[in-house]
Every structure is written in structure tokens, then in C-alpha cells.
N, C-alpha and C positions, 0 to 999 in steps of 0.2 A: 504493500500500500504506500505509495506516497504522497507526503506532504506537502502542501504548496507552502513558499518560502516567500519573499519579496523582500531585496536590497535597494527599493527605491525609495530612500529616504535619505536624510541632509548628510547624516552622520557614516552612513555605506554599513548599518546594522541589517544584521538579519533577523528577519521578524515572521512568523506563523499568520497566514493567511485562515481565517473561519470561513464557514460554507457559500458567503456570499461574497467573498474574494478580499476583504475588507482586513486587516492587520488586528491581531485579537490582542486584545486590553490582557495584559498580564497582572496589572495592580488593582489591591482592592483601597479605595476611599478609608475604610474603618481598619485599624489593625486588627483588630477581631475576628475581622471577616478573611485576612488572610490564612493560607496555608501554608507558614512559615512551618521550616523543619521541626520546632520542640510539637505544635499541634497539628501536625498531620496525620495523624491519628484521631482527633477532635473534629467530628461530622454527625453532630444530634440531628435527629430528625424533628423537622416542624410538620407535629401532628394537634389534632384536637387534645382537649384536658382530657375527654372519655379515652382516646386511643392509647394513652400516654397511661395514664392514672389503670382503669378497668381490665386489664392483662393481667396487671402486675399486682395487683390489690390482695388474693387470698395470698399471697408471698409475705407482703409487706406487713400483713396484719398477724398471719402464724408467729411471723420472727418479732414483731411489736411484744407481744404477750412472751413469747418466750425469755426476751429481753426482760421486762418485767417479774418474769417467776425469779430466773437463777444469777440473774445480773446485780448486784447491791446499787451501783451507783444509779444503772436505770431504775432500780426500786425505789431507792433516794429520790430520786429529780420527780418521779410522780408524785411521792406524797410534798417535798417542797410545794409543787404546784395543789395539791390540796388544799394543806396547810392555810395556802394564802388566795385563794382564789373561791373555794367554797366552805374551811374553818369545820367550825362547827353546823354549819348549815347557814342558810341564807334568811334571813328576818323581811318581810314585806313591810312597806311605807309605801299603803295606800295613797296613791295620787291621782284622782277623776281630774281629767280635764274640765274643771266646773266651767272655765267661760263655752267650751261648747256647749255644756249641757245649761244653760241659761242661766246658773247660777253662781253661788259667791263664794271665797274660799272660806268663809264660818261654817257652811255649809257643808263645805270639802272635808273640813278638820274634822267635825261634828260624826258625819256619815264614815267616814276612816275609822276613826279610834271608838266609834260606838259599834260599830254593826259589821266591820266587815273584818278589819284585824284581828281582834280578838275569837271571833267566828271562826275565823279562817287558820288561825294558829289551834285552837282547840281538835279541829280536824286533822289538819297535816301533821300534829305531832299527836297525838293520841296514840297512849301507847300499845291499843289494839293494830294499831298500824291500818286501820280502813282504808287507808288511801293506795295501801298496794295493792293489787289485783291478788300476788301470792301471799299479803299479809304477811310483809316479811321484815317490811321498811319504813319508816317513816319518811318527811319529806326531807330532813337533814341528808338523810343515810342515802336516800334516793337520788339527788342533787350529786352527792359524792358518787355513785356509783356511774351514775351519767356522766358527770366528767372522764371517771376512767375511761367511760368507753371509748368517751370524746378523741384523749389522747390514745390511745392503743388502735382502734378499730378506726376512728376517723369521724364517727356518724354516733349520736344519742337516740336511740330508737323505742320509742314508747306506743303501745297503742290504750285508747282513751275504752276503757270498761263502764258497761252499767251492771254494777251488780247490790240491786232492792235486798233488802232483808237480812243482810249481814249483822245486824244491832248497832248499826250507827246511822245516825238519822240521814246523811248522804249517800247516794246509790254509786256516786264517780268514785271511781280509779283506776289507777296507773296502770298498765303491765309492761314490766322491761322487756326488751325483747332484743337477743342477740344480733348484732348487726348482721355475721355471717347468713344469719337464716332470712335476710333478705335476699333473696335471688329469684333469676329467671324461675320457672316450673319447669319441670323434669328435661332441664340441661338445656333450652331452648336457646341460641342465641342471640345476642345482641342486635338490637334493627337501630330504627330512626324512632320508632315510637315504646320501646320496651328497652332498657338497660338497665342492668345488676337489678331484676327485680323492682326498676320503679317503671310503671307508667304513662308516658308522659303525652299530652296535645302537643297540637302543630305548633305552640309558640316554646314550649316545653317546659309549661306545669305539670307538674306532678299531680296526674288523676286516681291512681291507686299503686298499694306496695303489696307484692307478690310475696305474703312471707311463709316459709319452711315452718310445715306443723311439728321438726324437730330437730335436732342437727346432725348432720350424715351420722356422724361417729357414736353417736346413741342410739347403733340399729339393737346392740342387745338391751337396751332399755324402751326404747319407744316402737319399735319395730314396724310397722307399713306407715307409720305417722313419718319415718323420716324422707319415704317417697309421695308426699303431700304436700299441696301448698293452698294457702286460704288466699282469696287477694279481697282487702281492705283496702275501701273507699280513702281518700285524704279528707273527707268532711261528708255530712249529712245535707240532706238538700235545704234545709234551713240554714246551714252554716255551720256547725258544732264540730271541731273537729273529733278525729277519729284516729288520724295518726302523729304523732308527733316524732318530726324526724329534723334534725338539727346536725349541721355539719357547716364547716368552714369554707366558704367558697372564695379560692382560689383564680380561678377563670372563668370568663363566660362560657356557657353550655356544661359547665361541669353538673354529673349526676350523682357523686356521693360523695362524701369526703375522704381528704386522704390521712392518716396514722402521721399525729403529730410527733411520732417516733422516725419521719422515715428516712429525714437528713442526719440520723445519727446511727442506722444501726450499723453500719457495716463498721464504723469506727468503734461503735462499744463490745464487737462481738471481735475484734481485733484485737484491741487493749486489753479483754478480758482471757485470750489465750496466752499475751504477752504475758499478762503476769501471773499466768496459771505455769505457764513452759518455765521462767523466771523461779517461781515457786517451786518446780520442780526441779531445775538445776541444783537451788540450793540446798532442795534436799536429797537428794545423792550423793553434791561434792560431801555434805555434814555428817552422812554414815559413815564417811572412810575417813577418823582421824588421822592415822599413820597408812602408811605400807612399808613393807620388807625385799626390796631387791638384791638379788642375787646376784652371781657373776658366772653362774657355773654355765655352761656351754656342753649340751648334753652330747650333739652328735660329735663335737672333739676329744668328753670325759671316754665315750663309747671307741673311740679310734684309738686313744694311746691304750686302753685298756684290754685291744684287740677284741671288742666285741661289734656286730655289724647290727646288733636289734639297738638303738639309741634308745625308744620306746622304754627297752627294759632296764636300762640304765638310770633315764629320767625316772623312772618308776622306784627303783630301788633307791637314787637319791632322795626323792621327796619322803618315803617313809625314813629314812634317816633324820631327815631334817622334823618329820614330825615327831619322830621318837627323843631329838633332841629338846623341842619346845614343851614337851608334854612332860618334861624331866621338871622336880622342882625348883622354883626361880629361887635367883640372889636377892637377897634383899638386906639391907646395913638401916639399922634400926628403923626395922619397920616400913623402909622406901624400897618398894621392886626396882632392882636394877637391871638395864635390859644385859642381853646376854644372849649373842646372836651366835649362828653357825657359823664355822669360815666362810669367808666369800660373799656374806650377807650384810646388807644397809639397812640401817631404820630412815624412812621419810617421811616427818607430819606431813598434812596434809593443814591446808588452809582453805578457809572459805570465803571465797569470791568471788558469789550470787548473792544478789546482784550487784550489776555491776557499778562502778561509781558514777555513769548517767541513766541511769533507769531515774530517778527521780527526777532529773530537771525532763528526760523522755516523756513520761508519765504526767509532767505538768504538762507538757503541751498538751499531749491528746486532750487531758481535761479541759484545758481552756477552750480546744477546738470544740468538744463536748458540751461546753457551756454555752457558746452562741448558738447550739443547735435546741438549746432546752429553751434558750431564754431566761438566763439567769446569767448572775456574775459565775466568775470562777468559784470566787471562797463560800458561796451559795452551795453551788453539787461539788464542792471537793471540802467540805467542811472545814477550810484552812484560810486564818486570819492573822498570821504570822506576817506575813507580809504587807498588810494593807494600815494607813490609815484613817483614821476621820474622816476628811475629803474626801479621798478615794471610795470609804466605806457607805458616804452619803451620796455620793454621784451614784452609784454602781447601784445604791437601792432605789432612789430617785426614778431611773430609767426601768428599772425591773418592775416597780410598783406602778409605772404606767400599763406596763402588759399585761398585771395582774389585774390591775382595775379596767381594763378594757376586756379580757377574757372574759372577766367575773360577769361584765352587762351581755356582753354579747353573745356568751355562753352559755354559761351559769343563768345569768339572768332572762333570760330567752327560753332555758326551758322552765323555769322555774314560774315564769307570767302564762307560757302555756297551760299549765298546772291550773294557776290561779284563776286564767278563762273560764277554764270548764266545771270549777268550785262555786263562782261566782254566778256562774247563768242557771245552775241549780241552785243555789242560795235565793238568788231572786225571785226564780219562779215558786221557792215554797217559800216566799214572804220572810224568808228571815231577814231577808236584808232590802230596803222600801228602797224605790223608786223615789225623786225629788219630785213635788206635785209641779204638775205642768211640764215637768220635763219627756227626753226622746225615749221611745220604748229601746231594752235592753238589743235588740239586732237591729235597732236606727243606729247605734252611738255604742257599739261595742267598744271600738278602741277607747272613746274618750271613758266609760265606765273603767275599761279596764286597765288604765294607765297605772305605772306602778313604779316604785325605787326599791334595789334589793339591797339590803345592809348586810356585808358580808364581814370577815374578819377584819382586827384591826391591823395598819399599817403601824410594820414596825419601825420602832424607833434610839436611834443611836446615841444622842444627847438629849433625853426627856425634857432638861430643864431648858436649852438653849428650844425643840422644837416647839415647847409650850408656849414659850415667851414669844414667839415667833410670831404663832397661833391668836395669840394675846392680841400682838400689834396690829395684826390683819383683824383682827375684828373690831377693832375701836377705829382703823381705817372704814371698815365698811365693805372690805374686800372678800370676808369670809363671814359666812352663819355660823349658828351655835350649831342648828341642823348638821352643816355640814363639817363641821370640826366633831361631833359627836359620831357623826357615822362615819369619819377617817377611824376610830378607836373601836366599831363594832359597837357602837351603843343607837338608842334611840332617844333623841333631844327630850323631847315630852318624858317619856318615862323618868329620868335624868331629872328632871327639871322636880317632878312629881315627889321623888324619893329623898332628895336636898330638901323642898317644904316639909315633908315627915319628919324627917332628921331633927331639922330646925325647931322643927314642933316639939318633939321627944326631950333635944335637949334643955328647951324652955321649960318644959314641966320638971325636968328633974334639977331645974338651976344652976344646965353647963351652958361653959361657948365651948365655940372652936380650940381657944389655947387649954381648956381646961383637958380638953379629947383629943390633941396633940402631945399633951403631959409638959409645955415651953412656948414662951411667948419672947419673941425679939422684939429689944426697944426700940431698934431702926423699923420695924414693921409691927405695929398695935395689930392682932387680932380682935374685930370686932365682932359684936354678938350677935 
């Protein structure tokens, strides 16, 4: 085959002709975009989020959890993100959008903290647990578990239960429901209008989820259930939903989420042989304190000796040499002294696993580790050795933004789902009024149902310098008590409630404040 070439140019270069005779452009604009020698090897394909993500996903999501069982640091980095993202569970501050619904925010506070808060907490933590389908959970426990799923599998999968007559006055709840057991029905593949088991119209909402009556590997427990699938509506023809399925999106047209695990496993499942292999070196070299080298030279003992078997030579030597060791040792008051054969060395041995950069090793990966969790380093490597103050307050600074953004958009997302469908039973059996003159509950759902989730509080490095902080910002005007209250996991009103008690209590029993401190500074009068 040959090449067209053309030297007709200023400089007398020879240049490659393309199909239409024309000199081919060897340079790209972007370095990026070239295929200089270190990336020529570097040729991703540009495909959809579904072509990219949907192949690869039972892969991703096996090794997620497995990660999680036998892995420590990945078992660490989820509960950090527990910890601080869903705590002990997530507290509701009822918020109605009162100006859509025509009224005031006396109103708002009123209808909050009288009828629906309180309502609402009595249910979701009741310790019959009504609110799981398997009666297994509350909504704290629930929220946590949802998150794991969040991170491991990718997707929060819940579907909405009516089940009447359980002994609590609510019929709704929850049923978790494994992500895996969303899929096509019996193997079907992927189209335009059906992927991993969702659904979807021409615009690509999600119209129903295809879910597995149980999961492959429970065939000797569930048995023809795990070649079943029920497919669940996304809502009722009134609106109610039916399925609750919460994931991260990524790209446009994506259809499930992907395992906040997935930029890190192959680096944790790496690390984690390094210092298994590591761990093994050093314990091998550490079994062998000494050895015993010899000099004897069997097939030269077996020539000057005029014997041709070496075999039986070597053989006869080493029962000597054992018949010598096996003789009683020297020992000068009380200390064995060695006392070797001719010809024989003693050699300690020493241990030299690992080795002197496995540590600063070991920090890299982890830091590489920790931008993939979203945390500082001394966060998943529990190590504050090196860091401080500033550093220690930037570094939470930037992570408490993630945490409080997951927390709304996660956490909090399935957690208002929850409270939807608590709320539009509540109303219909009158526990909780409608404002007279206002929109009926499926005119003005969202504004009923608006809400704020108080999750853990955001911790803190200098209590005293971040209060005073707090202090200034609010006599500027810059921050609430609301919200300086629910940075700590508290709720303002309650707070505010339990100080008047207090104050009360200690009035009748004729304390202040310095008396309930046990010290009173003169630079600062406590007042009563």
C-alpha cells in the first residue's frame, strides 16, 4: 500500500497526504488531546453514563461491600461518613412554605411544633419500629442503613408499604430493599426504554422498578422466588409514591447510581495486600533468629574419602552433626554457650520488614485514599501528628461542607421522602388540620411538605475561639440562634425551652448561674 507524501511546501518537509489529497494536521490544539509517547496507551472511550457505568456495576458493587467486610480503613471511612453525615439519626424542623399556602409564619411555628413534629417523631422512632415494613428499624437506624447503601451499592432503595392493623395507629412503611434485586426480569437486556430494572418514558422518567422477589444466591432459602420479579409503579395515580429510589447523578441520562466506593477500590484492595505481603515478610524473617552455616562440601568430603554415593556421606555427616547438638550444652553460670561443630557459623538473623519507606509508602496511598472518600488524610488515617490548628480547621472547614451537603441531599432527600408519605396519612386521618382557607394537601404538597433535617453536630477544634466566633456573627446579624443551634445537632426552641426550666428551677431553689458553676470571675459578674 502506498502513501501519498507531498514536498510542496516553503521549508522542502515531507508531509502525509489524507484521502482528499490535503496535508494531515499532525498537532492536537489541547495537550491532552495528544498522543505523546508516556499516553499512548490512554484512549477512553466517549460513551453514555448507562454504557460506561451498567456493565460494570455488579463488579463494582461485589468489590464495594467486600471492601467494606475485610478492609479496616474502608470500614473506617464509612462509619466517619456516618458519624457525620447521618449521627445518631436525623431530627425534622418542620418548614411549610406558609407564604404559598396563604398564611403566616405564627402559623408555621404553631402547626410545626404542635401537630406534626412531635406526631411525627412519636412514629418514626417508636420502639415497635412500625415504620419498617420488616419491623426491624427505626427511622434513625433506617437513614443509616440507607446511607450504607448509598455508599456501597450506589442507589437507596425503598418501597412505600400499606400495612393496616399492625397496633400503630399508621398503616405506612418503609421496606428496604437491596439494590442488587433491582434488575431486568429473567436476564432481559438493556433497551432504550428498560435499564438495570428501571422503567423508563421517552423523556426518561422512571415509570416502574423491576424488583427480584429475592436475590440469586438465596436459591436454598427463597427458592422459585429468586427467578421472580414484581415490577412497582414509581407512584399511585393520585401521586403517592410507591418507590423511593435515591442515587447520585452524575451525568445526564444516567439510570442508577454509581458505588461511592468506586475511585478507590483498586487502590484499597492494593494497599491492603501491600501490607498483608509486608506483614508476612516480617513474619518469616522473625521465626529465624539465628542460623548455623557450615563449610562442609559433601560431594569433595565423599571424593577424598573414596566414596562415589555423596548422598550417603551428606547423610552420615548431618547425623553427626545432630548427634553433636543433641549432646549437653556448655553453659558458665547459668548462660548456654554456643558450641558449634567444626566447620560451623552461628548467624543472627535480623529483622527488616518492613522496610524503612513502607511508612512515608503507606502515607501516600492514604492520602491518595482520602480524596477519594472525601475526607482529610488525618480523618481515615486517624493520624494528627502532623497537622496543626490551621491546617486542622481548613481541612474540616472543606470536609464539613461535603458533609452538610450529602447530609441535604442525601440523607435529607430520603429522609422528606419518608416524611411525605407520614404526613399525607396524618392529614387524611385528621391528626394533623389543614390551615382554614388554605390549598388541599395534593394542590400544595411540596409547600406542606417542606422541611430542614438536623443532623449531627459539626465538630469542633477551639470550642472557645469557634463560640466567640458564633457570638460575633450573631450580634452582627449574620447568623441565627436556629442556625448556630442546629450546627451543634440541637433544636433552637427546645434549647431555648429547657434554659427557661432551668432558670425557673434554679429561682425556686435560690441558685444563679455562679452558684451551678461552683466560681464566679470578677472580670465577668454572673448574672441571675
Amino acid at each position: 500500500m502506498e502513501i501519498p507524501v507531498t514536498t510542496d511546501n516553503k521549508n522542502g518537509d515531507v508531509r502525509l497526504l489524507d484521502a482528499s489529497g490535503r496535508p494531515m494536521v499532525m498537532g492536537n490544539a489541547h495537550r491532552g488531546a495528544r498522543h505523546e509517547r508516556e499516553m499512548m496507551s490512554w484512549s477512553p472511550q466517549l460513551r453514555s453514563a448507562d454504557a460506561d457505568l451498567l456493565p460494570d456495576m455488579k463488579t463494582l458493587v461485589a468489590r464495594s461491600y467486600d471492601l467494606a467486610r475485610n478492609y479496616p480503613m474502608a470500614s473506617g471511612g464509612i462509619q466517619i461518613h456516618l458519624d457525620n453525615i447521618i449521627g445518631a439519626g436525623l431530627r425534622l424542623s418542620a418548614k411549610p412554605d406558609y407564604r404559598a399556602l396563604g398564611q403566616d409564619a405564627e402559623w408555621a411555628a404553631e402547626w410545626s411544633r404542635r401537630y406534626v413534629e412531635p406526631k411525627f417523631r412519636l412514629w418514626s422512632e417508636d420502639p415497635g419500629c412500625y415504620i419498617d415494613a420488616a419491623r426491624r428499624l427505626t427511622m434513625a437506624s433506617m437513614l443509616g442503613l440507607g446511607y450504607r447503601q448509598f455508599l456501597m451499592a450506589g442507589d437507596i432503595l425503598g418501597t412505600a408499604e400499606w400495612l393496616p392493623g399492625r397496633g400503630n395507629r399508621y398503616s405506612t412503611a418503609i421496606q428496604m430493599v437491596e439494590p442488587a434485586r433491582l434488575s431486568n426480569p429473567v436476564g432481559r437486556f438493556d433497551s432504550n426504554r428498560l435499564r438495570a430494572g428501571v422503567d423508563l418514558d421517552r423523556m426518561g422518567a422512571a415509570r416502574g422498578y423491576h424488583i427480584r422477589s429475592a436475590m440469586q444466591s438465596d436459591s436454598r432459602f427463597a427458592g422459585a422466588e429468586t427467578q421472580t420479579w414484581k415490577r412497582v409503579p414509581r407512584e399511585t395515580p393520585w401521586g403517592r409514591t410507591q418507590v423511593i429510589h435515591i442515587f447520585e447523578q452524575e451525568r445526564a441520562g444516567q439510570t442508577r447510581g454509581k458505588t461511592g466506593l468506586a475511585t478507590i477500590i483498586a487502590n484499597s484492595f492494593k494497599l491492603g495486600k501491600f501490607q498483608d505481603i509486608s506483614m508476612e515478610a516480617a513474619t518469616v524473617n522473625s521465626m529465624f533468629a539465628a542460623t548455623i552455616e557450615t563449610e562442609f562440601n559433601y560431594a569433595q568430603a565423599a571424593e577424598v574419602m573414596g566414596n562415589d554415593d555423596a548422598i550417603k556421606v551428606a547423610d552420615g555427616l548431618i547425623d553427626a552433626m545432630g548427634d553433636f547438638h543433641s549432646a549437653k550444652t556448655v553453659k558458665m553460670d547459668g548462660v548456654k554457650v554456643p558450641h558449634l561443630y567444626p566447620g560451623e557459623r552461628l548467624n543472627m538473623s535480623s529483622v527488616n520488614h518492613p522496610g524503612p519507606n513502607f511508612a512515608e509508602f503507606e502515607k501516600s496511598f492514604l492520602r491518595n485514599q482520602a480524596a477519594g472518600w472525601n475526607l482529610t488524610y488525618e480523618q481515615l488515617a486517624r493520624d494528627y501528628s502532623e497537622t496543626n490548628y490551621s491546617g486542622a480547621r481548613a481541612g474540616l472547614q472543606e470536609v464539613w461542607k461535603f458533609f452538610n451537603g450529602r447530609r441535604q441531599l442525601i440523607g435529607g432527600r430520603f429522609a422528606s421522602s419518608i416524611y411525605e408519605l407520614w404526613l399525607e396519612e396524618a392529614i387524611d386521618k385528621g391528626d394533623v388540620p389543614l390551615p382554614p382557607g388554605g390549598p388541599d394537601f395534593y394542590e400544595a404538597k411540596a409547600a406542606y411538605c417542606r422541611s430542614r433535617w438536623i443532623g449531627p453536630a459539626k465538630g469542633q477544634i477551639d470550642p472557645l475561639k469557634e463560640n466567640k466566633s458564633d457570638d460575633l456573627e450573631m450580634d452582627m446579624g449574620t447568623l441565627t440562634l436556629e442556625d448556630a443551634c442546629a450546627a451543634r445537632g440541637k433544636d433552637w426552641e427546645e434549647n431555648l425551652e429547657q434554659i427557661s426550666r432551668e432558670k425557673k428551677r434554679m429561682s425556686e431553689l435560690g441558685l444563679n448561674r455562679a452558684d451551678v458553676r461552683g466560681y464566679q470571675t470578677p472580670e465577668q459578674p454572673l448574672q441571675e
